[in-house]
C-alpha positions as CSV (number, residue, x, y, z in Angstrom):
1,X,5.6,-16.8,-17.2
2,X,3.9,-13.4,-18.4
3,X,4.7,-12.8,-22.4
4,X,3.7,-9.6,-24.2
5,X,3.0,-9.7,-27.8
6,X,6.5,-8.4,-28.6
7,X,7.6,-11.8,-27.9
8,X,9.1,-14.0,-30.4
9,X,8.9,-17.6,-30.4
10,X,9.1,-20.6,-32.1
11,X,8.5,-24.7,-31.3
12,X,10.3,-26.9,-30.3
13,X,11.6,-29.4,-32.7
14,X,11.7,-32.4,-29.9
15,X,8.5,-32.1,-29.7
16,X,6.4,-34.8,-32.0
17,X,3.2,-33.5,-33.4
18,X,0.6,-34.9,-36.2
19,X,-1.9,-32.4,-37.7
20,X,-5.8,-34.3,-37.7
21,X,-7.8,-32.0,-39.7
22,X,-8.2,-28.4,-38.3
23,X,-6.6,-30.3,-35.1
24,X,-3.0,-31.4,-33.9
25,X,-1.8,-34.1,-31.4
26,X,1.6,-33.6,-29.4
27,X,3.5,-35.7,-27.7
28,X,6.9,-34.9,-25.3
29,X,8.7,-38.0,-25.3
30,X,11.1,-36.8,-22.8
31,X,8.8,-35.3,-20.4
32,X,6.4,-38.3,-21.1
33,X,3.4,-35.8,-21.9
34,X,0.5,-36.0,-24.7
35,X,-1.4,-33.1,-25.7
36,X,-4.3,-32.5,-28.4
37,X,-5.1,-28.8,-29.6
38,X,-8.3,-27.9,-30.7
39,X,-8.4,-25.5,-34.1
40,X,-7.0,-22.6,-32.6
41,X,-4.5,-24.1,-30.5
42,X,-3.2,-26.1,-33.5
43,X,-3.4,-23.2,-35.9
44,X,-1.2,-21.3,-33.2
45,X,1.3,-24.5,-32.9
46,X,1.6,-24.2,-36.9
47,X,2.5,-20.8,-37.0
48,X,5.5,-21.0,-34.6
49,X,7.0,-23.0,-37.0
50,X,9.3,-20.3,-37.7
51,X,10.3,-17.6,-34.8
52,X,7.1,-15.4,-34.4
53,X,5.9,-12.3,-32.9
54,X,3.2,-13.2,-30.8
55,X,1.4,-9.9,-32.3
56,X,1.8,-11.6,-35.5
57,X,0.1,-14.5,-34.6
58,X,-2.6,-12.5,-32.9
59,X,-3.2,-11.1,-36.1
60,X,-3.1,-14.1,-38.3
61,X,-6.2,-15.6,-36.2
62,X,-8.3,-12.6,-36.4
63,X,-8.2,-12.9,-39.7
64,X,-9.0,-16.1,-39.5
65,X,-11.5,-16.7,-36.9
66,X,-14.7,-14.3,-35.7
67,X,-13.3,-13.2,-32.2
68,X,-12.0,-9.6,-30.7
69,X,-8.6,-8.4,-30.3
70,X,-9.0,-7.5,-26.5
71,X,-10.1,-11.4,-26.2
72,X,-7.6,-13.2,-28.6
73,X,-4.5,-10.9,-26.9
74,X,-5.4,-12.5,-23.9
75,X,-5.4,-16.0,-25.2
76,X,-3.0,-16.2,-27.2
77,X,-0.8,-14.9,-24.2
78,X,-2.1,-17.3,-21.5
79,X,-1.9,-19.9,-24.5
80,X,1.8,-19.0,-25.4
81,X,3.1,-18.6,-21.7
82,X,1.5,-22.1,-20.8
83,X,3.5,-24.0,-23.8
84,X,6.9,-21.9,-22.7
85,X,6.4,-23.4,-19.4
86,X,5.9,-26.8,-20.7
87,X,8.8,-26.0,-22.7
88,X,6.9,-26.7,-26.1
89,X,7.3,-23.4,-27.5
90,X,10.6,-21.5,-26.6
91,X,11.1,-17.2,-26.4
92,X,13.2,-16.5,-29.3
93,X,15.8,-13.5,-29.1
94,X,14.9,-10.8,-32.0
95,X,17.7,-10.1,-34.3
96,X,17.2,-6.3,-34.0
């Protein structure tokens, strides 16, 4: 799935998740699946807590960690579009 960074997403509350430091563990019961995120994966899990543009989130981590935008647009994308696919994170409709 190809997201821009005008999309809005959130996670998905069947998912279980424990935060370990600056790192997370998740596990899909349903689909039987365990996955651990390093500090940028987790700090991206935490912020689609609530529905967020993925421009937003792009943001948050460059303040937050030494890297260019070019390089964390492209991340965060391929990051985003692999957990829609594994149905971890879902595409949220905007309310405008």
């Amino acid at each position: 799935m190809t997201v821009s960074l005008d999309t809005v997403v959130q996670r998905s509350p069947e998912i279980m998740h424990s935060d370990l430091g600056d790192q997370a563990v998740m596990m899909d019961v349903d689909a039987g699946a365990y996955y651990g995120l390093n500090a940028v994966g987790a700090r991206i899990w935490a912020l689609t807590d609530e529905p967020i543009l993925l421009t937003k989130v792009v943001d948050k981590l460059l303040d937050e960690f030494e890297v260019e935008r070019d390089e964390c647009e492209s991340a965060v994308s391929e990051f985003v579009a692999n957990m829609i696919e594994r149905k971890i994170v879902a595409v949220v409709e905007s309310g405008s």
